[in-house]
ROGUGU-814498 format. One record per atom (N, C-alpha, C, O): residue number from 1; residue in three letters; y, z, x. Coordinates in Angstrom, 3 decimals. Layout:
N
> num:residuo:y:z:x
> NUM:ALA:Y:Z:X $
...
***
This chain:
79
> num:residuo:y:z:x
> 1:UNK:-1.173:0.000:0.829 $
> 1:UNK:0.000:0.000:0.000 $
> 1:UNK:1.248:0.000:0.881 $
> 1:UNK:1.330:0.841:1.777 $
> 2:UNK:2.265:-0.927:0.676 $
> 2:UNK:3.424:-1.147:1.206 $
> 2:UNK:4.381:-0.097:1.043 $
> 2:UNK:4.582:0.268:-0.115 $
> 3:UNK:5.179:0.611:2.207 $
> 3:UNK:6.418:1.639:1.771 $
> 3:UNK:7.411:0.553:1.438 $
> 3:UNK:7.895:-0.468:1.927 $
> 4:UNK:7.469:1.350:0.285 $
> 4:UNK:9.041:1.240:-0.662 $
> 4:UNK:10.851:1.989:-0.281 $
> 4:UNK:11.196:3.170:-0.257 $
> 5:UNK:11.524:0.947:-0.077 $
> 5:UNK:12.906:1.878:0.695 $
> 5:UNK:13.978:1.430:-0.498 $
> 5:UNK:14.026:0.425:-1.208 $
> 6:UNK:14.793:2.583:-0.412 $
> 6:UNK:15.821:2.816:-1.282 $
> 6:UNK:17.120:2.002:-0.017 $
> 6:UNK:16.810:1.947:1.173 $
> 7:UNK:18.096:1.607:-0.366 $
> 7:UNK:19.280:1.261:0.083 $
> 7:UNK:20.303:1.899:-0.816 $
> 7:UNK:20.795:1.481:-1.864 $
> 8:UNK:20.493:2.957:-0.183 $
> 8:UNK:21.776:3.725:-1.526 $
> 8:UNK:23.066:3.504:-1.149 $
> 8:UNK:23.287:4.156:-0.129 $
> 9:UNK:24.253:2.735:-1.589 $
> 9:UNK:25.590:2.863:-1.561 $
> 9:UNK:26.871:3.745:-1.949 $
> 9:UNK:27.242:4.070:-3.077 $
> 10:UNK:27.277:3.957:-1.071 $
> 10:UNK:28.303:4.927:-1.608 $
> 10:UNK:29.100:4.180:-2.425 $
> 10:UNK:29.226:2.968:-2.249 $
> 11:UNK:30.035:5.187:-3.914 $
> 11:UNK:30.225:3.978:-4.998 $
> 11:UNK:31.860:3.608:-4.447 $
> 11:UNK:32.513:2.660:-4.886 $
> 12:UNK:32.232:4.352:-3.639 $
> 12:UNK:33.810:3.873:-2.885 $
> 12:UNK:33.548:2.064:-2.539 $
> 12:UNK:34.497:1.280:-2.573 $
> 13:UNK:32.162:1.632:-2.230 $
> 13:UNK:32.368:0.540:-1.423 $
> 13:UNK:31.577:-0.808:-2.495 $
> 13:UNK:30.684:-1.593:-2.174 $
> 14:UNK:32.074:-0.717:-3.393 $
> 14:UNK:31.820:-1.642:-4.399 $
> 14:UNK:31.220:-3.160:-3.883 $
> 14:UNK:30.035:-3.480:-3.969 $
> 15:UNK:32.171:-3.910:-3.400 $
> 15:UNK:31.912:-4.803:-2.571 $
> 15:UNK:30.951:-4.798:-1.530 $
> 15:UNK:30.404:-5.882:-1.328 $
> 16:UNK:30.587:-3.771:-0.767 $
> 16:UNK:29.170:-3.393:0.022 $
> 16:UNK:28.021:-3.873:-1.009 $
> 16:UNK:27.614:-5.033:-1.056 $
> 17:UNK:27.499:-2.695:-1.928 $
> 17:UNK:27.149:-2.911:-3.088 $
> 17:UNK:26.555:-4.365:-3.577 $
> 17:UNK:25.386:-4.748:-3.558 $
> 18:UNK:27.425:-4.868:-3.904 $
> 18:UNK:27.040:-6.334:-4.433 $
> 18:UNK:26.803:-7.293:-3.368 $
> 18:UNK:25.881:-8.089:-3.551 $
> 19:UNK:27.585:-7.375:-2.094 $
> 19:UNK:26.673:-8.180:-0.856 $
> 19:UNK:25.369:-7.915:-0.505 $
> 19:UNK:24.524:-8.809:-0.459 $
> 20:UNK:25.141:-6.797:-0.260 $
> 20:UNK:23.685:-6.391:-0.305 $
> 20:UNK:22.942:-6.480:-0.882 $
> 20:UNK:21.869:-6.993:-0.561 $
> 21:UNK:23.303:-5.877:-2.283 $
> 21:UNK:22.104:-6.518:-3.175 $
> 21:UNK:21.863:-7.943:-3.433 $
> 21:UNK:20.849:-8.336:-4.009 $
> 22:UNK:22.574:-8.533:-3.109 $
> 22:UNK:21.985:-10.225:-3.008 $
> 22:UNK:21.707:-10.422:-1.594 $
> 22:UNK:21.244:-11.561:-1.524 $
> 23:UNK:21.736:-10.047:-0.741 $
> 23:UNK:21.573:-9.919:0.875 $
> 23:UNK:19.860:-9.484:0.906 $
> 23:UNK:19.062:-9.699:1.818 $
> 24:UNK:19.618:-8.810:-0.408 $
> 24:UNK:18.117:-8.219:-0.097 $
> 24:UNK:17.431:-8.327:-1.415 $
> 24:UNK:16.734:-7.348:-1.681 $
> 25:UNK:17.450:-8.977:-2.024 $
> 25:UNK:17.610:-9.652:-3.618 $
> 25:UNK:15.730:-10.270:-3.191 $
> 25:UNK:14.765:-9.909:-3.865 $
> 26:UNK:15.667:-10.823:-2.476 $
> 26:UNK:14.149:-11.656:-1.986 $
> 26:UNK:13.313:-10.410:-1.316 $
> 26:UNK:12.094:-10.502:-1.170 $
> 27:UNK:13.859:-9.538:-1.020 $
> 27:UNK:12.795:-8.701:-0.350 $
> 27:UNK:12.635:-7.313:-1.295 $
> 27:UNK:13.391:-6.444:-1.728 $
> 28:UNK:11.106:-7.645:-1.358 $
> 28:UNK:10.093:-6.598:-2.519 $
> 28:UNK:9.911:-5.410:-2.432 $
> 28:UNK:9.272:-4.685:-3.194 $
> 29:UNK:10.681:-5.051:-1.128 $
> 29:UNK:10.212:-3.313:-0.412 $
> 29:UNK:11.292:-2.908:-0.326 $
> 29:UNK:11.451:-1.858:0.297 $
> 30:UNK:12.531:-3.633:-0.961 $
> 30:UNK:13.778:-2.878:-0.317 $
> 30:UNK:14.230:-3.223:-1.980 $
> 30:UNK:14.187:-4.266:-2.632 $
> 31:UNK:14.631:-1.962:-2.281 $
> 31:UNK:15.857:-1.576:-3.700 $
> 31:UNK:17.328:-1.388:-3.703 $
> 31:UNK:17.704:-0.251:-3.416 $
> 32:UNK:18.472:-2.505:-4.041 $
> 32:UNK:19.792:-1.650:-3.261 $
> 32:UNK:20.584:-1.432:-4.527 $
> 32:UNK:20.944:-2.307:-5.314 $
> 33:UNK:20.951:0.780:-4.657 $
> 33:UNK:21.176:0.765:-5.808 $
> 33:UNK:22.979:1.877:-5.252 $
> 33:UNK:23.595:2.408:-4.328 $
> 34:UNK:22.965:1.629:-6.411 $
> 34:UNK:24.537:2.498:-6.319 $
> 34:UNK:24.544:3.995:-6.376 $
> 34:UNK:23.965:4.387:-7.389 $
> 35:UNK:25.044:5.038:-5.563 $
> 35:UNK:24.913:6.162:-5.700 $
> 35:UNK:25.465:6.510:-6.907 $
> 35:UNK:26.632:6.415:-7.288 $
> 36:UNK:24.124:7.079:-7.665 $
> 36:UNK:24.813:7.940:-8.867 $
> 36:UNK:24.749:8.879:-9.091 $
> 36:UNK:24.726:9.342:-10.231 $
> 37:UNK:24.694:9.530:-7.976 $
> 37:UNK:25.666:11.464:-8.406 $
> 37:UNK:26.790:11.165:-8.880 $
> 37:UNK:27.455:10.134:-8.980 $
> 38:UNK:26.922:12.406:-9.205 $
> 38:UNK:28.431:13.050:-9.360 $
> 38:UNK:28.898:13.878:-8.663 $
> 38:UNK:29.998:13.777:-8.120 $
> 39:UNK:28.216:14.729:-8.579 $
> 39:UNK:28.272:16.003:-7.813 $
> 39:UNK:27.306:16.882:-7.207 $
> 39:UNK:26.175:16.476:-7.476 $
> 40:UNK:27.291:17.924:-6.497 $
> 40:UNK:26.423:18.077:-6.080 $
> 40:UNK:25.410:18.601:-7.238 $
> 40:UNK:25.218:18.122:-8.356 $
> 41:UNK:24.973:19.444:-6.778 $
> 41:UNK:23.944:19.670:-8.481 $
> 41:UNK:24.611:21.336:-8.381 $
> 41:UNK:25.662:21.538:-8.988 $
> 42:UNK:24.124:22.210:-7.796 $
> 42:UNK:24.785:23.703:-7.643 $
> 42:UNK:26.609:23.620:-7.536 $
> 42:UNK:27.280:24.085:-6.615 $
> 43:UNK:27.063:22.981:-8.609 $
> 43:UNK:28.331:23.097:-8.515 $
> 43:UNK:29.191:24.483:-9.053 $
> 43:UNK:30.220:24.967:-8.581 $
> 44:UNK:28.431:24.897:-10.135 $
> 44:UNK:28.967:26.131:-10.536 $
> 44:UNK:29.056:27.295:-10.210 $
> 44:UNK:28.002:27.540:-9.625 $
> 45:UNK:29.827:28.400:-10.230 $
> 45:UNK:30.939:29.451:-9.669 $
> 45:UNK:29.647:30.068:-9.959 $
> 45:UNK:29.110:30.434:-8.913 $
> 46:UNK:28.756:30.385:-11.303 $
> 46:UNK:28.406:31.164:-11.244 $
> 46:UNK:26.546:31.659:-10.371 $
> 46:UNK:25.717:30.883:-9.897 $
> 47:UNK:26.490:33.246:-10.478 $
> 47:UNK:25.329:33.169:-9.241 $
> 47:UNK:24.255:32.646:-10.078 $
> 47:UNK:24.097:32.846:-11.282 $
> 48:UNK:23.401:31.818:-9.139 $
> 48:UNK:21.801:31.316:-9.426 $
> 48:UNK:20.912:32.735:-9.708 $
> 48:UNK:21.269:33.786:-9.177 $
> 49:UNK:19.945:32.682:-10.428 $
> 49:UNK:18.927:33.867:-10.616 $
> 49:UNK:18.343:33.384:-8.702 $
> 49:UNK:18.999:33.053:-7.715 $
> 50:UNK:16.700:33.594:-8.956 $
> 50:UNK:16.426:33.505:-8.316 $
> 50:UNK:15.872:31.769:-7.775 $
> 50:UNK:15.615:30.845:-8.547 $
> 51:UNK:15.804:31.725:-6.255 $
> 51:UNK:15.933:30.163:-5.899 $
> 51:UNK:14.327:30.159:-5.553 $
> 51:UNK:13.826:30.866:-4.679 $
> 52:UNK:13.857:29.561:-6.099 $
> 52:UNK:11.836:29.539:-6.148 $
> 52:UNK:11.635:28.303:-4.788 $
> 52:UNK:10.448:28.077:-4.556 $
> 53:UNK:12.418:27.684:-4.094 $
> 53:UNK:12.143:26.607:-3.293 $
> 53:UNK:12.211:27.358:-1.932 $
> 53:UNK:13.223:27.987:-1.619 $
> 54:UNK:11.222:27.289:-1.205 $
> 54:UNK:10.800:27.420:0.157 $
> 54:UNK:12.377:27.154:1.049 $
> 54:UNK:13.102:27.940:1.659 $
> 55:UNK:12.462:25.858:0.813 $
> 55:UNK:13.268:25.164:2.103 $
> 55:UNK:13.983:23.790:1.074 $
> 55:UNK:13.892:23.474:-0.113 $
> 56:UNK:14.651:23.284:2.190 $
> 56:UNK:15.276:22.175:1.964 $
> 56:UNK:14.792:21.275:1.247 $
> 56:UNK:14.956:20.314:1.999 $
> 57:UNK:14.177:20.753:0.084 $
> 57:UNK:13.264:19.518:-0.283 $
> 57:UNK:13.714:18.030:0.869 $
> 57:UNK:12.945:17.282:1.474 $
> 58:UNK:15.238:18.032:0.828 $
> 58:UNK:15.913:16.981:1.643 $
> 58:UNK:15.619:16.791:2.776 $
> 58:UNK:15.913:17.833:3.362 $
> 59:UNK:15.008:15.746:3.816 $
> 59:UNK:15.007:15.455:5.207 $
> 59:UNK:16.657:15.217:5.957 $
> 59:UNK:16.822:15.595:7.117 $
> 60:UNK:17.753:14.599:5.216 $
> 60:UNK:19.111:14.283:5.558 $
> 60:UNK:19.788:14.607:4.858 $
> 60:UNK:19.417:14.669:3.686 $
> 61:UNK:20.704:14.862:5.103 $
> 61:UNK:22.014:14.923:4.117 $
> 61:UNK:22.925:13.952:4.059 $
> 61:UNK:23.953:13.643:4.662 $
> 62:UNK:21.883:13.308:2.634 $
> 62:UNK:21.945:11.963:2.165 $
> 62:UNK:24.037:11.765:1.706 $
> 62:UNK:24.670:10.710:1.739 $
> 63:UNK:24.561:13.117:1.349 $
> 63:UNK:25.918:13.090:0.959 $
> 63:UNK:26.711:12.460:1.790 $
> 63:UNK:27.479:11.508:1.652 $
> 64:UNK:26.325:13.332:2.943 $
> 64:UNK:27.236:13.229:4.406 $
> 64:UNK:27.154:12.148:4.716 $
> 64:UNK:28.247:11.615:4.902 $
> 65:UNK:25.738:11.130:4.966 $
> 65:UNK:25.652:9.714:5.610 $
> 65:UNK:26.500:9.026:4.697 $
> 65:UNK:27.274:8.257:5.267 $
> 66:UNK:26.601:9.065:3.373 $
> 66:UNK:27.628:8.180:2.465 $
> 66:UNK:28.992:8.569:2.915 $
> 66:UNK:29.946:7.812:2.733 $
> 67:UNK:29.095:9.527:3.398 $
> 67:UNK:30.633:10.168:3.261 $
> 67:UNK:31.201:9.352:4.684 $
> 67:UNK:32.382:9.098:4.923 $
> 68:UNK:30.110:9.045:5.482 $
> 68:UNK:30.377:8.640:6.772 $
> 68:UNK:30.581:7.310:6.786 $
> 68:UNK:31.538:6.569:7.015 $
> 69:UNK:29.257:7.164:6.433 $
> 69:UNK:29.310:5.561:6.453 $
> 69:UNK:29.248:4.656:5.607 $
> 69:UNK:29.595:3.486:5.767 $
> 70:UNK:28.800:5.150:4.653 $
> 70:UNK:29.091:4.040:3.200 $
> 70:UNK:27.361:3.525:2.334 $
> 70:UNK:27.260:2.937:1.257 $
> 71:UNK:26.221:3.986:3.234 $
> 71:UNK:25.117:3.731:3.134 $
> 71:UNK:24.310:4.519:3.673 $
> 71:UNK:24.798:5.311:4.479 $
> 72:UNK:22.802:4.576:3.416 $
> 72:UNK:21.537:5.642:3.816 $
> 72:UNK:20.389:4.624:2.994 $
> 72:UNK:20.602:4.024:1.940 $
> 73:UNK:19.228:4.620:3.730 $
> 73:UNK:18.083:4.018:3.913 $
> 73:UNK:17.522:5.426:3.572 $
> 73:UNK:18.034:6.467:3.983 $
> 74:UNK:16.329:5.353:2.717 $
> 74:UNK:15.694:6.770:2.266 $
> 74:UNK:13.732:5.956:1.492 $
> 74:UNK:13.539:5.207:0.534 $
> 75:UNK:13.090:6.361:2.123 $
> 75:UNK:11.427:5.755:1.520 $
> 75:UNK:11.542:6.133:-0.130 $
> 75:UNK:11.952:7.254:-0.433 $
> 76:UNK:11.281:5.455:-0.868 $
> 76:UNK:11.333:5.431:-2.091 $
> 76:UNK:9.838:6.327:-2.267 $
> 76:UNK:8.786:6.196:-1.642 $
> 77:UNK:10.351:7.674:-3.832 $
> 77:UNK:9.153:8.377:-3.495 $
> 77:UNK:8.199:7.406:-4.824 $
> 77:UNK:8.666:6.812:-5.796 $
> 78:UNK:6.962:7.528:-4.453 $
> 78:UNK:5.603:7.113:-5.465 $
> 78:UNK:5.661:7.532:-6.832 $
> 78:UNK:5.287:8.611:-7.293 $
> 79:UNK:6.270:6.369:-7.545 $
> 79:UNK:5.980:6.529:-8.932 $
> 79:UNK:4.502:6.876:-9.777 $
> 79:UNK:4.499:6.968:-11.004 $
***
């Protein structure tokens, strides 16, 4: 089975966005989609009960590479 990759855009770069996705439009392993957060997810003031997750689920901090550079490459997980 072939790995599957995400191409995520930061949504500042609109024009990125749409070159790419026709830039990679023919290739079956690569998805190029628009970041759609909003925000982070723990945005609110108030305290969390308790946090049941070990560690980081995240390998990068997928925010920051957008914030930097406008894009992040990430393995698409198994539907």
């Amino acid at each position: 089975m072939n790995k599957r990759h995400l191409l995520i855009i930061a949504r500042r770069v609109p024009l990125m966005y749409e070159t790419l996705k026709q830039s990679f439009a023919r290739h079956g392993d690569i998805d190029v989609i628009l970041d759609r957060r909003r925000r982070e997810r723990r945005w609110q003031a108030m305290p969390i009960g308790i946090d049941r997750r070990v560690g980081e689920r995240r390998a990068m901090d997928i925010a920051a590479l957008l914030r930097q550079i406008g894009w992040v490459v990430v393995e698409k997980a198994n539907d």
